[in-house]
N, C-alpha and C positions, 0 to 999 in steps of 0.2 A: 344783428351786428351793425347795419348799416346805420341803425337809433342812435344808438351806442356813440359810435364813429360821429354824429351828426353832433350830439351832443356836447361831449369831449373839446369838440374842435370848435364851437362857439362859445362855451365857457372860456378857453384857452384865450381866445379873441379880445372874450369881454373883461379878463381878469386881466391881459395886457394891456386893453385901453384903461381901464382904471388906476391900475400904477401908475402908467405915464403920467394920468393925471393927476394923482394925488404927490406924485413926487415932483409935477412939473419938470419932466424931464423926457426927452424923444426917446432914448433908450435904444436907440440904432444898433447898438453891438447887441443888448441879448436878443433883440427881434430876430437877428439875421442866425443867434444861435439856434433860440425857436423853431424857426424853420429847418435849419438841418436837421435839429435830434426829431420834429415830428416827420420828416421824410425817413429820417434811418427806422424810425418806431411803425412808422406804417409799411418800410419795406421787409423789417423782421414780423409784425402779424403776417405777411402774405408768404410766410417763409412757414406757418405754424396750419392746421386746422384751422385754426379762428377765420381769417379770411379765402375765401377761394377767386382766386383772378380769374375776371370774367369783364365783359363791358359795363357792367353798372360801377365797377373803381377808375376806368379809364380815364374820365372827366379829374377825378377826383388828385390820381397819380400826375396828370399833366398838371395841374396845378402847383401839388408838394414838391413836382423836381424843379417848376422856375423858380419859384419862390424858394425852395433850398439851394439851388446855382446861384440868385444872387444875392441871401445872404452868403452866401461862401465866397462870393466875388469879393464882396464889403468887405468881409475880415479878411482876405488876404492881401486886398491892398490898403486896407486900412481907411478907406473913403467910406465915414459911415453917416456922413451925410453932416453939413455945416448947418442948414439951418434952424435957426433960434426954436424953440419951445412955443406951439399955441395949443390952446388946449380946443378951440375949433377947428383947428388940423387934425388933430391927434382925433375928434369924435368922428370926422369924415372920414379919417384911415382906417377906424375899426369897426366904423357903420358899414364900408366900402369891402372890407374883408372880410366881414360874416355873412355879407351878400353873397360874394363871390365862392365861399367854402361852404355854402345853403347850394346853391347851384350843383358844386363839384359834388357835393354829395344826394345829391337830391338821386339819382338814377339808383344808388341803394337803396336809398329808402321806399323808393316804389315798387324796386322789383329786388325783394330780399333776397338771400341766398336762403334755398329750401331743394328739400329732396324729394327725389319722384316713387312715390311706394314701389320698392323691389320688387321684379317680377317673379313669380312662382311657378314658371315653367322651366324645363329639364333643357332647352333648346335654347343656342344661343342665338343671338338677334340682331341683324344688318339690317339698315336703313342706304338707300335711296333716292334720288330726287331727278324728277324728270319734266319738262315740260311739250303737251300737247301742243298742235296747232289744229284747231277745226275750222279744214277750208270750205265747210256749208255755211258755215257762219262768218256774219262782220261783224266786229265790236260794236254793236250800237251806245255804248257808255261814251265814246269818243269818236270826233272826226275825220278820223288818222284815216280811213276806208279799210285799216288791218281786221286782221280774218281775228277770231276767240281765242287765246291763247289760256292753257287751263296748267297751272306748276302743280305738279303732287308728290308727296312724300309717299315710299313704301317702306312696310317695315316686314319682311320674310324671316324662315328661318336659315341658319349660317351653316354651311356644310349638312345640309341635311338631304336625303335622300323620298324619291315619293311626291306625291303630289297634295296637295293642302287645298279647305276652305278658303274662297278668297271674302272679303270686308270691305266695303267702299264705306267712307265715313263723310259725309259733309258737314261741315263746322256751321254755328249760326250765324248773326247779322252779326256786322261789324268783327268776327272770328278770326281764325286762319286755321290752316293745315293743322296746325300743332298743336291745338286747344286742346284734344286729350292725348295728349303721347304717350300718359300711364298707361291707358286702355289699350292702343295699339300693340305698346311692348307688350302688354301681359298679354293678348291673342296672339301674337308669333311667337312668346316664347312658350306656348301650348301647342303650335305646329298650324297658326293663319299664316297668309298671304292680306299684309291689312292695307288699303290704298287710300289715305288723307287727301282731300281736294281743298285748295286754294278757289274760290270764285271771287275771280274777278270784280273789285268795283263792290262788291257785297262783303269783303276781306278788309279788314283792318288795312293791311297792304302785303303785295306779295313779291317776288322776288323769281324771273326767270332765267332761264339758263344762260342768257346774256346779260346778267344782271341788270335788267330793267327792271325799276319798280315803278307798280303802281297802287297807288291808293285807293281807301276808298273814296265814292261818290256821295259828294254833298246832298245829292237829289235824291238816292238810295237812304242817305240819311235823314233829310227834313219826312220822308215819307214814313217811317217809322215812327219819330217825332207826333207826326200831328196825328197816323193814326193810335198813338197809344195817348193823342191829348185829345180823341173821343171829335177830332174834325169832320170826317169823315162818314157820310149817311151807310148802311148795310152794305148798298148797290155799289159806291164806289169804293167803299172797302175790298170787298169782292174781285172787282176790275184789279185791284194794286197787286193784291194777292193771286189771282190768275196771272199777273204778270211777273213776280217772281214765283210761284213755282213751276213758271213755264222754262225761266230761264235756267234755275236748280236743277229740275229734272232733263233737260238738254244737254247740262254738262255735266250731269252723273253718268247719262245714257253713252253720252262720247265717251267717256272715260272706261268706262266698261267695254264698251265697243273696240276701242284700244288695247285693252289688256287682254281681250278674251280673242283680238283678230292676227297676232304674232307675234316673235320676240324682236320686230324690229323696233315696236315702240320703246320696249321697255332695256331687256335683254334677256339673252338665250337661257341663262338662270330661271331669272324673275318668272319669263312664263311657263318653265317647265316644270316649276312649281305649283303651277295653280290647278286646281280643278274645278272646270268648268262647268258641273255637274251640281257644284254645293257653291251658292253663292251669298251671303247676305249683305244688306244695307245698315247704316245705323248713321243717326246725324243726330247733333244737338240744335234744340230748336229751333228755327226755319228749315237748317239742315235735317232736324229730326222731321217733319213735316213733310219734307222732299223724297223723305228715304219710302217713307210710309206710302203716299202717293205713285212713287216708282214702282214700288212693289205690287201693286194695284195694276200697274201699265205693261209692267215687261212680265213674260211669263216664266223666264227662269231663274227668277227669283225665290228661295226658300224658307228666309225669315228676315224679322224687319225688331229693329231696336230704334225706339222713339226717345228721346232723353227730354223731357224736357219742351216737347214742339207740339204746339196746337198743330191738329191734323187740317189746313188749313184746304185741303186738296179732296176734302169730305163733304165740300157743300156745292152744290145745284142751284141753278137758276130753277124757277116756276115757272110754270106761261105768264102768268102775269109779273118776272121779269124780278120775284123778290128772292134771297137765296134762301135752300132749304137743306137740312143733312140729308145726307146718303143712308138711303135705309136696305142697300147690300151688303150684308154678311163682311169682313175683311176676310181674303181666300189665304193669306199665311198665318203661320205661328207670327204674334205681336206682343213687344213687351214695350208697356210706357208707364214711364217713370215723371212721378209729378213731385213738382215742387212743395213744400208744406205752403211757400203761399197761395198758390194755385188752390189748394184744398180748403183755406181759410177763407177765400172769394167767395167760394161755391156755399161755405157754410152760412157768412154773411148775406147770400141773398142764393135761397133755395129752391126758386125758382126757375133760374139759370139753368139752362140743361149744356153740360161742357161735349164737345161734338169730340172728344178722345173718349167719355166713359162712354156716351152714345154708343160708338161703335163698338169698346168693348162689351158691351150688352149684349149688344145682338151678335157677336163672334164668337163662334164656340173653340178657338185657338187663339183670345187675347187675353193679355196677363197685366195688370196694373199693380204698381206699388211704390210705397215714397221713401223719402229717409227723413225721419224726423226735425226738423230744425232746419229745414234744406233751401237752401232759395235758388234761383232759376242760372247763375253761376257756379251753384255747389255741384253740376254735375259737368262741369271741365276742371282743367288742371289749372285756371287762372288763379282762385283764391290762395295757392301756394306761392304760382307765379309773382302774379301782381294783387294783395290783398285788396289796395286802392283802388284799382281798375277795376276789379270784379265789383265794386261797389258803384264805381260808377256805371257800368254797362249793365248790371242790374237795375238798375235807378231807368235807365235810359231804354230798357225791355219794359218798363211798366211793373216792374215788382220794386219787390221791398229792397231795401237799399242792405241791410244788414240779415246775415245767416247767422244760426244760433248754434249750428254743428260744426264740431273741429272738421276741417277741410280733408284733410289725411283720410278720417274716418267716411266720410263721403266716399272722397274716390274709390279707397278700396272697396268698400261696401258694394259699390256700383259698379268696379271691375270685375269682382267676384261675381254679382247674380248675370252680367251680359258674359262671361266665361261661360257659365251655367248655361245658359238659355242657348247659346249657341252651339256647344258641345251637344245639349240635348236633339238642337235641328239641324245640325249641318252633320254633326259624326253619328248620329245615334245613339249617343250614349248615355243611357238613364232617362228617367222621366226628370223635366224640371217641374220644380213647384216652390213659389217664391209666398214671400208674407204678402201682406198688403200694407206692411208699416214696418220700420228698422231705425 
């Protein structure tokens, strides 16, 4: 819609500037009409399905109401402007106003209106939001001498009685809480307790309960950058990566520690919902990487859903100081989900040993499988979100810029087999058994 919308409104522009010019005339009275009937036409779509109000029209509606106030000003008092006719006025006015209506509508065009695959559980679904303080810790991102502050979304189920699996999810680089809120909804509304983390400075940017935000780090970001532009020798690769998933897995571990130590953090609900008995991880990649690694660490952890995340938490120094993989068994149930480019890498140079199938080798409880066409964004809810952005933050992961699978089908595909796989190890129910390709 928001194409559409874009579209419309700069033909409108350029078909006005060419009158004026071809008639040699300012045409001050129907410009000011102009603007009224496209403010009444864009406030009847928002009256219809067609458009749904949200922040990506807000730019757009501030724009249609000055510019409809003052042509209405004009025609009611009649002042529709004295001066003379140039026709290099007249290109500056319409050069000037497809500028400015590319702007107003630009935040639709990035972030379309799209729907989240309905969830397929019997159980209704409240969300959440709460923000940690972990007083072990000091922000080392910033100066401030402030302690880690960690914001997370919870999504439980609503009037429901009994205690549930609980789901900690860590989003990837440059992510946030909410990258897959599909996933979330459809595990509570099957009877999870699911916990989204915001990380700090590693997040897009996040927003806490005193509405401070912060952004991410430039420094978090040139280091991604140059290690996926191959800067980097093994050993100091290693080093970057030891330092975020030290920092990952610290603010999983709090987080956890939080929810599983009272209902003061959260609320008397929230925790008496959970059981602390069935817990899993699951992150998309770094995040998936983090989750994988935690599970490895802490012992009451059950199963681990990788999306998408080199296991970057599988390699070992040597004595002579080079990294090498981990050739221990993974001790949970494991499911990791690769990209089709991921798999195209591998094919292209077959030498390559990837340190996620490694481990599924030697794991007699890991489970691999892809979705065809998929790239390293097809398994969060951004290609819906923002098609653009998933293109570029795919671009900016070192993968391919463009996915060749409808998005919709992706997510549900991928909510449906982590439904599966954790029903299987968190409740008991059924054997899972997944393809190796979909």
């Amino acid at each position: 819609m928001g194409i559409i919308i874009f579209v419309v409104i700069l033909l409108t522009e350029f078909a006005l500037m060419i009158y004026c010019i071809k008639t040699k005339q300012n045409h001050n009275g129907k410009r000011s009409k102009i603007r009224i009937a496209e403010w009444l036409i864009f406030v009847g779509a928002l009256i219809t399905p067609l458009v749904e109000w949200s922040f990506r029209w807000y730019f757009l509606m501030a724009v249609l109401t000055a510019l409809a106030a003052i042509g209405g000003l004009r025609l009611w008092t009649k002042k529709l402007g004295a001066k003379p006719y140039a026709s290099g006025r007249i290109v500056l006015k319409g050069i000037a106003m497809m500028v400015i209506m590319t702007m107003a509508v630009l935040p639709a065009v990035i972030f379309p209106q799209y729907e989240l695959p309905a969830v397929t559980g019997d159980l209704q679904v409240e969300t959440a939001t709460f923000t940690f303080t972990d007083q072990s810790r000091i922000e080392t991102f910033s100066d401030a001498g402030e302690h880690r502050k960690l914001n997370v979304e919870i999504w439980y189920p609503k009037n429901a009685n009994g205690q549930y699996p609980l789901i900690v999810f860590s989003h990837g680089a440059f992510g946030v809480k909410m990258s897959n809120t599909s996933t979330c909804m459809e595990l509570a509304s099957h009877g999870y307790v699911v916990c989204a983390i915001d990380h700090p400075y590693h997040a897009a940017g996040t927003v806490d309960g005193e509405g401070q935000v912060t952004i991410g780090s430039k420094k978090f970001m040139q280091e991604v950058l140059e290690i996926n532009s191959g800067r980097y020798d093994e050993r100091a690769q290693y080093e970057i990566f030891s330092q975020w998933m030290t920092l990952r897995t610290e603010d999983m571990n709090f987080v956890l520690d939080q929810l599983l130590g009272g209902p003061e953090a959260t609320s008397a609900e929230i925790y008496s919902l959970i059981d602390a008995d069935k817990i899993g991880l699951m992150g998309h990649s770094l995040g998936g990487a983090a989750s994988a690694q935690l599970g490895r660490d802490r012992g009451d952890i059950s199963a681990v859903v990788n999306l998408d995340g080199s296991m970057l938490g599988e390699f070992r120094l040597s004595a002579a100081g080079a990294p090498t993989m981990n050739e221990v068994p993974y001790p949970l149930p494991l499911l990791n989900f690769y990209s089709e480019e991921v798999l195209s890498a591998l094919k292209a140079e077959p030498e390559t040993v990837y340190i996620n199938h490694h481990i599924s080798k030697i794991s007699p409880m890991a489970f691999e499988t892809h979705i065809q066409g998929s790239n390293h964004m097809s398994y969060t809810d951004l290609p819906l979100f923002s098609p653009f952005l998933a293109k570029q933050l795919s671009g900016i992961s070192g993968g391919a810029t463009e996915a060749r699978v409808d998005p919709a089908y992706a997510i549900e595909t991928m909510n449906k087999l982590v439904l599966e796989f954790f029903n299987c190890f968190l409740k008991d129910t059924g054997e899972f058994a997944v393809r190796s390709s979909y």
